[in-house]
Biopython code that builds the backbone (N, CA, C, O; Angstrom):
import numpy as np
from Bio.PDB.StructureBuilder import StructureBuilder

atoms = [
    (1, "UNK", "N", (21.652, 10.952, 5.672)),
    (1, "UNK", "CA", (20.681, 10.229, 6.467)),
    (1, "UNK", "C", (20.230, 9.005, 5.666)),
    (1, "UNK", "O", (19.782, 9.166, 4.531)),
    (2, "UNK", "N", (20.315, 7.964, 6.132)),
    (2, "UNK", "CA", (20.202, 6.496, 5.506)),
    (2, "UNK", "C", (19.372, 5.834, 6.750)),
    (2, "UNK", "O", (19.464, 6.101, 7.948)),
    (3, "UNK", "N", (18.374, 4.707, 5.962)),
    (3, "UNK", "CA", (17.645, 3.796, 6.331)),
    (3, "UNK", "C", (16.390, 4.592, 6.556)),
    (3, "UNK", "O", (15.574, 4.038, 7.293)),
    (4, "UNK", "N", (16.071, 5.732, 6.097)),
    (4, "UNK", "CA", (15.050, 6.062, 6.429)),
    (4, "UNK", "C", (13.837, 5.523, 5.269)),
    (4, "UNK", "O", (13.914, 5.612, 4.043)),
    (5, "UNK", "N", (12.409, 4.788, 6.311)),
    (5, "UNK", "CA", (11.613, 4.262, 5.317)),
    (5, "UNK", "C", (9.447, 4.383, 5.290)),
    (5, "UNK", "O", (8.524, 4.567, 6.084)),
    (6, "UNK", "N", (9.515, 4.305, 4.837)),
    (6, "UNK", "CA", (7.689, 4.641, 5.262)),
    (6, "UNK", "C", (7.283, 3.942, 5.809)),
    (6, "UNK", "O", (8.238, 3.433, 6.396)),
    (7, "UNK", "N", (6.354, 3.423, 6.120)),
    (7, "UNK", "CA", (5.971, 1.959, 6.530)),
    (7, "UNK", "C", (4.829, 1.891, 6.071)),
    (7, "UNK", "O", (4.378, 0.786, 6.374)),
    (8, "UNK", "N", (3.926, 2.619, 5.357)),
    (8, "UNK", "CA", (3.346, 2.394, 4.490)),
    (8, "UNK", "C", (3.220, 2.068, 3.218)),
    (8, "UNK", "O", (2.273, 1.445, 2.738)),
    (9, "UNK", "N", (4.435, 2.596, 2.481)),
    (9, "UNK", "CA", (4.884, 1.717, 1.268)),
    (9, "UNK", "C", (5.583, 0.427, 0.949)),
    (9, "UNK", "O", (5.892, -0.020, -0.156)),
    (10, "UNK", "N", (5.796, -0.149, 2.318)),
    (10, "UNK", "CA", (5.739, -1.346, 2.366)),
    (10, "UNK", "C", (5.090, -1.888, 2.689)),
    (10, "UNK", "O", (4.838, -2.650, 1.755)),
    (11, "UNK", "N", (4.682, -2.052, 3.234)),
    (11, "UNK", "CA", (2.704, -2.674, 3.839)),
    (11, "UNK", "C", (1.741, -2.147, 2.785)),
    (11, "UNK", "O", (0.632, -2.673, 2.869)),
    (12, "UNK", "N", (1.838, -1.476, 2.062)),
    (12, "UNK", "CA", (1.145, -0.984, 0.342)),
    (12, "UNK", "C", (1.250, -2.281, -0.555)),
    (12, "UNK", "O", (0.343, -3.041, -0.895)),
    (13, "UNK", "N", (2.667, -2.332, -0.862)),
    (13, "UNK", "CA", (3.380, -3.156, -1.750)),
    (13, "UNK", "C", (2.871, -4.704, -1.183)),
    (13, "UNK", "O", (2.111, -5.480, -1.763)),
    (14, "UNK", "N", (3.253, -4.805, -0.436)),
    (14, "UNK", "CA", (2.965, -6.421, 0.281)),
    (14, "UNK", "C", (2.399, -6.692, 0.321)),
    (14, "UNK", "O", (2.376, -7.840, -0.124)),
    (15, "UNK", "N", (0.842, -6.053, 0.975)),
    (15, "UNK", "CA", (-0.153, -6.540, 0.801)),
    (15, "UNK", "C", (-0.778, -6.502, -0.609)),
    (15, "UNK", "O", (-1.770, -7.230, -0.651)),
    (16, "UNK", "N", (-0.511, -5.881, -1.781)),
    (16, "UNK", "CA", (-0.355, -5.648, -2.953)),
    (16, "UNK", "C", (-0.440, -7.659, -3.395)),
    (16, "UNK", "O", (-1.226, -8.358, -4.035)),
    (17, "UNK", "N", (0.602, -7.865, -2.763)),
    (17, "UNK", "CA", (1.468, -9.147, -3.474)),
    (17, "UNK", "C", (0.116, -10.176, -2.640)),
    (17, "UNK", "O", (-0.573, -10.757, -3.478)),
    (18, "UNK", "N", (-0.229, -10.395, -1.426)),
    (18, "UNK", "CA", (-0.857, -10.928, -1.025)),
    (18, "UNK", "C", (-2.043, -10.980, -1.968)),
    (18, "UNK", "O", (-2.114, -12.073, -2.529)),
    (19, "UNK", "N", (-2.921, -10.189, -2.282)),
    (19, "UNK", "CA", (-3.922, -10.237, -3.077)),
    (19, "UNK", "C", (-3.829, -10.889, -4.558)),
    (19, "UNK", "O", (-4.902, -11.176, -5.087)),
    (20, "UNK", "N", (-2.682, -11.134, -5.238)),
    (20, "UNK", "CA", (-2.662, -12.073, -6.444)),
    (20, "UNK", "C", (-3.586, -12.162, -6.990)),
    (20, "UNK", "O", (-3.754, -11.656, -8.100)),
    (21, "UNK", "N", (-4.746, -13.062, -6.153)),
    (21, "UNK", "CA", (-5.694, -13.556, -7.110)),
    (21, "UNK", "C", (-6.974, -12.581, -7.630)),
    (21, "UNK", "O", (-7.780, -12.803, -8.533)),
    (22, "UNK", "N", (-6.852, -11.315, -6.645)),
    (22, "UNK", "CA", (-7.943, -10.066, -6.901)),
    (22, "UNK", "C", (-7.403, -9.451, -7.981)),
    (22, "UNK", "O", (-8.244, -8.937, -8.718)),
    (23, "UNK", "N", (-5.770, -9.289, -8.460)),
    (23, "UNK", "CA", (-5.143, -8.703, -9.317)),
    (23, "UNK", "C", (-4.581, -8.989, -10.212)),
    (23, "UNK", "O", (-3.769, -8.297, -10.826)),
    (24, "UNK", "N", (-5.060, -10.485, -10.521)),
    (24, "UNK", "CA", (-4.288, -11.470, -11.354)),
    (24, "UNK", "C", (-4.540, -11.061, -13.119)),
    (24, "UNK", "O", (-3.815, -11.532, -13.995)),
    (25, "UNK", "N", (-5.757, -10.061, -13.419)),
    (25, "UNK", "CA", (-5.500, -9.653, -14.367)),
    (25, "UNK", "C", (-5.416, -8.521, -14.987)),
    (25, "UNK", "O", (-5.678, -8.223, -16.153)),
    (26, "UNK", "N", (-4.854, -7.639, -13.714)),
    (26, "UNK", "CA", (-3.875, -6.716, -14.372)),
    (26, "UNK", "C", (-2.668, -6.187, -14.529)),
    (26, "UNK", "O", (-1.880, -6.816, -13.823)),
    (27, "UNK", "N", (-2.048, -5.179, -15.222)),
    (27, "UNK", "CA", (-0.780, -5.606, -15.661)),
    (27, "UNK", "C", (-0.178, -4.811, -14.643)),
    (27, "UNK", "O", (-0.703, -4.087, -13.796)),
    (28, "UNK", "N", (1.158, -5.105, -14.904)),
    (28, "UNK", "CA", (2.604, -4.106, -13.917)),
    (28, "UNK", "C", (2.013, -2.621, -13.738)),
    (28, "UNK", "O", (1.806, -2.237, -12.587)),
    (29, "UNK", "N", (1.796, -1.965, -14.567)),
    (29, "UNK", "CA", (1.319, -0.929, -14.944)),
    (29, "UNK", "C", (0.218, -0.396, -13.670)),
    (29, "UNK", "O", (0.344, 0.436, -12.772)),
    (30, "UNK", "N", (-0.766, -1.202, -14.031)),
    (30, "UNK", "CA", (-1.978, -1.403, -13.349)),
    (30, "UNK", "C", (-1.794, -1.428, -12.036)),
    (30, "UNK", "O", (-2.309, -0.561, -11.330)),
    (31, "UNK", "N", (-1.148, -2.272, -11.597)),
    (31, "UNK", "CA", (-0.411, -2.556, -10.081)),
    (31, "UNK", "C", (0.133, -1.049, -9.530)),
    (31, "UNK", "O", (-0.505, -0.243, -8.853)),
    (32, "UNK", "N", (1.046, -0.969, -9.865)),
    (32, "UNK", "CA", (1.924, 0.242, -9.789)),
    (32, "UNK", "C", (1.015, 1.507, -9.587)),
    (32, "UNK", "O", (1.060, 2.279, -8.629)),
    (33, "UNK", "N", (-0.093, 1.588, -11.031)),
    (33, "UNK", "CA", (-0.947, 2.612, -10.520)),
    (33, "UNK", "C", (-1.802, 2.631, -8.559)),
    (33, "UNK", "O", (-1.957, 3.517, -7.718)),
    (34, "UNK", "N", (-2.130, 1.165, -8.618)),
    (34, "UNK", "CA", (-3.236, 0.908, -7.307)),
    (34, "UNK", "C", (-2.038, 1.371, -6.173)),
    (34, "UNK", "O", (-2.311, 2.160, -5.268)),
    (35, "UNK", "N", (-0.985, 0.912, -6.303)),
    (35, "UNK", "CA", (-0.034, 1.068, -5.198)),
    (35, "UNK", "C", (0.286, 2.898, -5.234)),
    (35, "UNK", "O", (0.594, 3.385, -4.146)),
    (36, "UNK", "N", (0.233, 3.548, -6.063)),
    (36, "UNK", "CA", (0.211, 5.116, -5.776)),
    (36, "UNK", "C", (-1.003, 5.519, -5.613)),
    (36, "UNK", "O", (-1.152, 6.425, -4.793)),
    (37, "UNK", "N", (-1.961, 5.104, -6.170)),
    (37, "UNK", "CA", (-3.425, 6.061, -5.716)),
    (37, "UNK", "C", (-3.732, 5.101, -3.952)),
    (37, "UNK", "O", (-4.393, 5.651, -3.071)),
    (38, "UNK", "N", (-3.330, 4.171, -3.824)),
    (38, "UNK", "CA", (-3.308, 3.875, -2.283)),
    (38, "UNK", "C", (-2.413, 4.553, -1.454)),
    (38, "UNK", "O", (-3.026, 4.842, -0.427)),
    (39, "UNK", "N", (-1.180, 4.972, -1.399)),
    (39, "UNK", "CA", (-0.372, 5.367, -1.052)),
    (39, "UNK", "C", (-0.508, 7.374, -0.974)),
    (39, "UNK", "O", (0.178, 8.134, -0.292)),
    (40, "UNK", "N", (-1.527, 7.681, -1.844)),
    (40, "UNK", "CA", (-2.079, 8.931, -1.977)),
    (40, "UNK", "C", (-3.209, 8.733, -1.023)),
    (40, "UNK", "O", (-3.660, 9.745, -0.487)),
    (41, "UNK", "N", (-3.553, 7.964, -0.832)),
    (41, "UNK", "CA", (-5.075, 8.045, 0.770)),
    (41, "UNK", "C", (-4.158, 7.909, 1.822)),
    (41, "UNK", "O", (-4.717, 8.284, 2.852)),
    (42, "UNK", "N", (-2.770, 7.471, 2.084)),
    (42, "UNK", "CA", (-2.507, 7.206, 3.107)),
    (42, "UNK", "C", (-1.544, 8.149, 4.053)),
    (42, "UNK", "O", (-0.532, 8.552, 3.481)),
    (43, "UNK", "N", (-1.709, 8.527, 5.326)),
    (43, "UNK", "CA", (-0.297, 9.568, 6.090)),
    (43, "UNK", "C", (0.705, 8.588, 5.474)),
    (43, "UNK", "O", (0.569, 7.533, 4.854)),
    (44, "UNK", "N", (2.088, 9.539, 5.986)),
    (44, "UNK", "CA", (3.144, 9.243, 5.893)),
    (44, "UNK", "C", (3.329, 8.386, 7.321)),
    (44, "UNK", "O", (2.513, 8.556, 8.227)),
    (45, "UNK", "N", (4.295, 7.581, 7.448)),
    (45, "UNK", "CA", (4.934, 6.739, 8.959)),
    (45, "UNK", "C", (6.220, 6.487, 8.703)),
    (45, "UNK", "O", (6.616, 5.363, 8.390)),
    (46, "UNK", "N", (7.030, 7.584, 8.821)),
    (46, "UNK", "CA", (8.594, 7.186, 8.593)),
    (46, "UNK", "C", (9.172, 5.941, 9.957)),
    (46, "UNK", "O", (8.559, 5.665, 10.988)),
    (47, "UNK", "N", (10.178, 5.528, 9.609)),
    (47, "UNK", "CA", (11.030, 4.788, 10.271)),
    (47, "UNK", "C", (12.056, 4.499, 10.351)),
    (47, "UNK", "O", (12.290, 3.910, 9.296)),
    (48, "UNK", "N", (13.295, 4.511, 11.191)),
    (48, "UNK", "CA", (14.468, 3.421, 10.718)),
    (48, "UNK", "C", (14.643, 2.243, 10.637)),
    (48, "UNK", "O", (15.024, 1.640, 9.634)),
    (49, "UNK", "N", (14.365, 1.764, 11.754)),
    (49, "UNK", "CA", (14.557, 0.330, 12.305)),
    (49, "UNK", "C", (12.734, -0.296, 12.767)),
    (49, "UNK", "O", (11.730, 0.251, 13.222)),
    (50, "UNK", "N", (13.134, -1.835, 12.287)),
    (50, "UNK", "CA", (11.472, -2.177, 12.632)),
    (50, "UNK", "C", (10.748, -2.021, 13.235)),
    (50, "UNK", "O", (9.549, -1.742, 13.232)),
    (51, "UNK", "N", (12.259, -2.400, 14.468)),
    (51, "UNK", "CA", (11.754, -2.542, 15.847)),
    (51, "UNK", "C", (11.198, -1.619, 16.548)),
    (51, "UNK", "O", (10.306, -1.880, 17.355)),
    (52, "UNK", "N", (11.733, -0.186, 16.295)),
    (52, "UNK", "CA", (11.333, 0.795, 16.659)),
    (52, "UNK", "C", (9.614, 1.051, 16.238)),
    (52, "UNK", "O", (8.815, 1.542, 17.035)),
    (53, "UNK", "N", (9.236, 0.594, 14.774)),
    (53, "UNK", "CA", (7.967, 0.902, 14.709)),
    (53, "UNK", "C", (7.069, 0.304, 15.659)),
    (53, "UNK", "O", (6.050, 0.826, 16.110)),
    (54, "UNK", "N", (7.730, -1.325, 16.041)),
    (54, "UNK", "CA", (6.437, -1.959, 16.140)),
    (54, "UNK", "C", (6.549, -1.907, 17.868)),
    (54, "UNK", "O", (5.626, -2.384, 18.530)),
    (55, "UNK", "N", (7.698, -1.318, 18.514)),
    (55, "UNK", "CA", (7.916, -0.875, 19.694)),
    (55, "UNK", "C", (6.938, 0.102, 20.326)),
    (55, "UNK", "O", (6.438, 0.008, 21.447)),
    (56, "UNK", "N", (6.716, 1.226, 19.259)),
    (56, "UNK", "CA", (5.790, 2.441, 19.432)),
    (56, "UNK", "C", (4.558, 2.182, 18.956)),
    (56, "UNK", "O", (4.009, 3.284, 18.959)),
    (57, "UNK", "N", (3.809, 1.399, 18.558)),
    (57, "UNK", "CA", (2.475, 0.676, 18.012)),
    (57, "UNK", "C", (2.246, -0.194, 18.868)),
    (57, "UNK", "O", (2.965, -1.134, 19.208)),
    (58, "UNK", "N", (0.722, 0.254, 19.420)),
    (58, "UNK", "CA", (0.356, -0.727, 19.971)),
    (58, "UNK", "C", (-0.696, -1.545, 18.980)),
    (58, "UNK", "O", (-0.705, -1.129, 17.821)),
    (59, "UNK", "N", (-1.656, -2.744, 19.308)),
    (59, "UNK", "CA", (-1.905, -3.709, 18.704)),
    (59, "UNK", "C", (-3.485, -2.861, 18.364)),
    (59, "UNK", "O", (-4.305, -3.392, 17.615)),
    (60, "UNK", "N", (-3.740, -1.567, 18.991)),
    (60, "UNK", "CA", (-5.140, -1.066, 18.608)),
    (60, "UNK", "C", (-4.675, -0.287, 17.344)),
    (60, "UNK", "O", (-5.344, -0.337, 16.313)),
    (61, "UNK", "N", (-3.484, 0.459, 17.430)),
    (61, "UNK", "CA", (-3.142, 1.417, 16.126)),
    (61, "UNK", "C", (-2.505, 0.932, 14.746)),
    (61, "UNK", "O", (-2.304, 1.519, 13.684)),
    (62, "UNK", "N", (-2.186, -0.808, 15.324)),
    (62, "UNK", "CA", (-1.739, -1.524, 14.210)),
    (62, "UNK", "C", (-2.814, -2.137, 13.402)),
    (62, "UNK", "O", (-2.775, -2.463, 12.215)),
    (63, "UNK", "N", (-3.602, -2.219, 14.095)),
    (63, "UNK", "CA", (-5.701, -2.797, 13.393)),
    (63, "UNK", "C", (-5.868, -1.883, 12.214)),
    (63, "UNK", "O", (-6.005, -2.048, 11.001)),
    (64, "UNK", "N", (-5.778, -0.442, 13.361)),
    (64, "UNK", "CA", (-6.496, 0.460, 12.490)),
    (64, "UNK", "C", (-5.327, 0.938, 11.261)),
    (64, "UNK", "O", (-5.913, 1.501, 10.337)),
    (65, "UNK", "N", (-3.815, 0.840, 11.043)),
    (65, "UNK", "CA", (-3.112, 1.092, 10.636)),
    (65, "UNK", "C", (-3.554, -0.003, 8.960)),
    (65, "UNK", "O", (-3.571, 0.494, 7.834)),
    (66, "UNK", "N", (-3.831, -1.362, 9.244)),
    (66, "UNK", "CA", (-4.272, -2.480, 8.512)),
    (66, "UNK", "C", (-5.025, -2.023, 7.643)),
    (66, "UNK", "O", (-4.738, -1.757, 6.476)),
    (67, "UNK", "N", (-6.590, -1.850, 8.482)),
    (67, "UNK", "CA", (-7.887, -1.468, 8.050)),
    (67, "UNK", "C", (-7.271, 0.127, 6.843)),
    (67, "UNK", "O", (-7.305, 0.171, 5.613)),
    (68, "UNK", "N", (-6.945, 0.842, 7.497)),
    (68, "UNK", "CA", (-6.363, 1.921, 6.266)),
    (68, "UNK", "C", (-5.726, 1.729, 5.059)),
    (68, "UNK", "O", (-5.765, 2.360, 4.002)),
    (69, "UNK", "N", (-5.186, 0.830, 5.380)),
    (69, "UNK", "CA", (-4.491, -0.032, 4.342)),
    (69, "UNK", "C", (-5.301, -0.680, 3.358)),
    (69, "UNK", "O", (-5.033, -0.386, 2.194)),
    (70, "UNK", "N", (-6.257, -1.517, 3.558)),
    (70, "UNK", "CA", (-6.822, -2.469, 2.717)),
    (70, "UNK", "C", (-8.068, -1.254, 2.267)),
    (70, "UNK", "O", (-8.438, -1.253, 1.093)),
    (71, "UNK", "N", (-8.539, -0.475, 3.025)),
    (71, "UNK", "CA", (-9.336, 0.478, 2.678)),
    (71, "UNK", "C", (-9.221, 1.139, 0.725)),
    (71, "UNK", "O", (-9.897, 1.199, -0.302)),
    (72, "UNK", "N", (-7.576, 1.569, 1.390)),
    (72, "UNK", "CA", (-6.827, 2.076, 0.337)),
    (72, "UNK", "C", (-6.746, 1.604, -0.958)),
    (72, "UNK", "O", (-7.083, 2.247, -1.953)),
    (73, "UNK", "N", (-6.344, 0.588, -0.950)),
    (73, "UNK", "CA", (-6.131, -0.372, -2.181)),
    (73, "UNK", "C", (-7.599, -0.693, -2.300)),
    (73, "UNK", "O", (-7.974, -0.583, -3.467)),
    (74, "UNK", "N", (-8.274, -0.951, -1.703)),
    (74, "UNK", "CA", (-9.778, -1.322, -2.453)),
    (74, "UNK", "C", (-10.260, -0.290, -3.084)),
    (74, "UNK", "O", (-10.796, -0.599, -4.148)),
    (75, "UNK", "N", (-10.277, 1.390, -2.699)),
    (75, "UNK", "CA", (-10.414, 2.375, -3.076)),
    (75, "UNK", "C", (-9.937, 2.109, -4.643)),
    (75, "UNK", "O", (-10.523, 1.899, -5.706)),
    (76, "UNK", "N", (-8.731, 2.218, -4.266)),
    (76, "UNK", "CA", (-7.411, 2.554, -5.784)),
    (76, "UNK", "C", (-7.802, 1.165, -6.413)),
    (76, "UNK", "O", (-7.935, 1.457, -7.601)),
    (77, "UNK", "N", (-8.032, -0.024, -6.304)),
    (77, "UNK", "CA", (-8.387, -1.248, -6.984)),
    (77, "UNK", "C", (-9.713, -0.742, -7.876)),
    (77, "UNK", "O", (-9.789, -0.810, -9.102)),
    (78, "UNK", "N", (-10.614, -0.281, -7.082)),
    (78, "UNK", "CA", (-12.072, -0.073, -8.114)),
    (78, "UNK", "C", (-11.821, 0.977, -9.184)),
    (78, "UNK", "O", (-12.187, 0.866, -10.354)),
    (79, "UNK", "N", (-10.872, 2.459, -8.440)),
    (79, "UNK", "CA", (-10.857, 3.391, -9.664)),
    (79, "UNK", "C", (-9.965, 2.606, -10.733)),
    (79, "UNK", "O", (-10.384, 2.686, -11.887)),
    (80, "UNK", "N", (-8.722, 1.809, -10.516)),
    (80, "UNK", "CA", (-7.988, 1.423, -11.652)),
    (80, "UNK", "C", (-9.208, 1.145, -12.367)),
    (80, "UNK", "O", (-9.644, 1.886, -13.248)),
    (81, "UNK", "N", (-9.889, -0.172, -11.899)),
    (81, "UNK", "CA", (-10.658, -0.822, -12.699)),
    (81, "UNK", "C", (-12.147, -0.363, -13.595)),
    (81, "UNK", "O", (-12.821, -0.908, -14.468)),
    (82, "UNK", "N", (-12.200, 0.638, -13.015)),
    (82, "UNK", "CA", (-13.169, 1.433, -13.629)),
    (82, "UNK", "C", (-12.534, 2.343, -14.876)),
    (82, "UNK", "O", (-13.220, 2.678, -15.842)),
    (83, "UNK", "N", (-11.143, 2.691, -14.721)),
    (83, "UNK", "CA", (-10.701, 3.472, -15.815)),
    (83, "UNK", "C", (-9.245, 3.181, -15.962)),
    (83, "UNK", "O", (-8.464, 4.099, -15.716)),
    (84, "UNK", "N", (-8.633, 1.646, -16.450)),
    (84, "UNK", "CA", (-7.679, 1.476, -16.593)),
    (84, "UNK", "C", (-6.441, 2.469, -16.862)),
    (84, "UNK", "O", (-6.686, 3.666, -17.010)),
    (85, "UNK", "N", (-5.561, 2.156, -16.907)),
    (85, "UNK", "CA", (-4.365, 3.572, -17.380)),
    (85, "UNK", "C", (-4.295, 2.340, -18.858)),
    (85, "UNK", "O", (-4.622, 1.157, -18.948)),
    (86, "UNK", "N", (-3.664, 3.402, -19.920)),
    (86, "UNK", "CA", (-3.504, 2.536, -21.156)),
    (86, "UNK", "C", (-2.018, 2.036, -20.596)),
    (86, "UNK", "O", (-1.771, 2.452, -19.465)),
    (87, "UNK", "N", (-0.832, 1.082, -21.304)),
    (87, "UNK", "CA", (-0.273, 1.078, -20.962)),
    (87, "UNK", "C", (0.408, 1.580, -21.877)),
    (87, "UNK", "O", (0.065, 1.576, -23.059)),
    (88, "UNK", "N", (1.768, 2.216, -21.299)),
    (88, "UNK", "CA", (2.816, 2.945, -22.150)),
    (88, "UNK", "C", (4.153, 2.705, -22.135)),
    (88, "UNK", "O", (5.056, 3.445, -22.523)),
    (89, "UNK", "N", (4.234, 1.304, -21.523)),
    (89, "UNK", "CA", (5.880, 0.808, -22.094)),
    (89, "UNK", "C", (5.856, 0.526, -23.512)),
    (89, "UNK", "O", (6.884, 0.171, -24.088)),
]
sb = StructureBuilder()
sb.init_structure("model")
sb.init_model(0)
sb.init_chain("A")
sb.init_seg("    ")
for serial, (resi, resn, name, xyz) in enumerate(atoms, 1):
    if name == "N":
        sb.init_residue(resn, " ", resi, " ")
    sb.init_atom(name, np.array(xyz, "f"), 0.0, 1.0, " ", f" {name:<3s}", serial, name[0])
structure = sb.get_structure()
């Protein structure tokens, strides 16, 4: 079984990248952590194909799909920042 994908760990990640300037000083590490402790608040939303997600979503469950999202990472943004991970590369 191939192409199967979350759609939350990409909409994690991305919006991840969007924020730059909220995250601009911390490291890979740091990142990586916010993107799993966000990804730990969030259901799963498997998928194959895009189209199919955004076929079955309407524009009220894609708001609230957002809002969970940024929820998340603000969550996981304050604990990083309250108790960094050391880094261990």
């Amino acid at each position: 079984m191939e192409g199967i994908k979350n759609y939350y760990e990409e909409a994690v990640v991305a919006k991840i990248g969007l924020y730059a300037e909220k995250f601009a000083e911390l490291s890979d590490n740091d990142l990586s952590d916010i993107a799993c402790i966000a990804l730990n608040q969030l259901p799963s939303r498997y998928f194959r194909h895009g189209i199919d997600l955004s076929f079955y979503t309407d524009a009220v469950e894609q708001t609230k799909m957002d809002k969970k999202i940024d929820n998340a990472i603000d969550f996981a943004f304050e604990l990083v920042k309250k108790s960094p991970h050391p880094d261990l590369d």
